[in-house]
N, C-alpha and C positions, 0 to 999 in steps of 0.2 A: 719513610725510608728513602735514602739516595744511593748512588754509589756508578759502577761503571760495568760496561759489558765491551772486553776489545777483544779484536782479533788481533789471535798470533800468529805467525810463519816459522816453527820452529824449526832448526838446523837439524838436516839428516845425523840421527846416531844421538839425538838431543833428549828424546823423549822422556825416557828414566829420569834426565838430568833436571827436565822441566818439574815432573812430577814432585822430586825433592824436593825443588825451591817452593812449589804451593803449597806444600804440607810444613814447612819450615815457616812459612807465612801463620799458618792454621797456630803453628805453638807459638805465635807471635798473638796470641788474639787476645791478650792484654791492651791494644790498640782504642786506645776510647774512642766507643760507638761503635767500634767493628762488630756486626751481625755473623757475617759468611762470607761463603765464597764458592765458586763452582767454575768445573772445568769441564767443556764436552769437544770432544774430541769428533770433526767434520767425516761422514761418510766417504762424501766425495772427494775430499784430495786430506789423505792421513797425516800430511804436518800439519797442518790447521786447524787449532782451536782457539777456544771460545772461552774467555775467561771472566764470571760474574762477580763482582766485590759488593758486600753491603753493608750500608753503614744506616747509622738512628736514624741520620740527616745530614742535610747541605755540608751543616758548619765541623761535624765529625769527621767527615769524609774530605773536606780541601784543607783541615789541620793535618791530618795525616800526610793526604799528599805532597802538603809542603814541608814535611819534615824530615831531617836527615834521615833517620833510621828509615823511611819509606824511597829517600832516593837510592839510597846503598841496596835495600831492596830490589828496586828498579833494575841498576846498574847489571847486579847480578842477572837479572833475569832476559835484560837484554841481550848480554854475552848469548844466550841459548838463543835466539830468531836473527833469522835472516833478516829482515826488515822491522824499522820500526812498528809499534803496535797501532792499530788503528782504536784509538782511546772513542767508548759513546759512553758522556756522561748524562746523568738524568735523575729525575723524582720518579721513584716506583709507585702507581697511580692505585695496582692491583696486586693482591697477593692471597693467598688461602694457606 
């Protein structure tokens, strides 16, 4: 599996709004290779979270993201953060 874990900063009054968009992703998960996705929300400072994406592999995961329907995605989702997202991409080594 591959795929990406970033952080968001999302905008005061955003949060419902964020929520939509990842569940609108979720009916989006005709996406070949798309596994999952998770979002956890930081104790210590409550705009802040954490978003997981997975894909089968490398090559599932960088079609996607080079593909419109995944920019237009983006674009939406950026409206909702203050700052750009901190993208960590990677091969998932471990999992149960």
């Amino acid at each position: 599996m591959y795929g990406t874990v970033a952080l968001l900063r999302v905008r005061p009054g955003c949060e419902a709004a964020l929520l939509d968009e990842v569940r609108a992703e979720d009916l989006e998960a005709h996406m070949p290779g798309y596994i999952a996705q998770y979002v956890f929300r930081a104790d210590a400072e409550r705009n802040q979270y954490w978003l997981v994406v997975l894909f089968e592999n490398r090559e599932t995961y960088h079609a996607n993201a080079a593909s419109p329907e995944q920019h237009a995605r983006y674009l939406r989702l950026r409206a909702l953060l203050t700052a750009e997202p901190e993208w960590h991409d990677g091969e998932v080594i471990y999992h149960t």
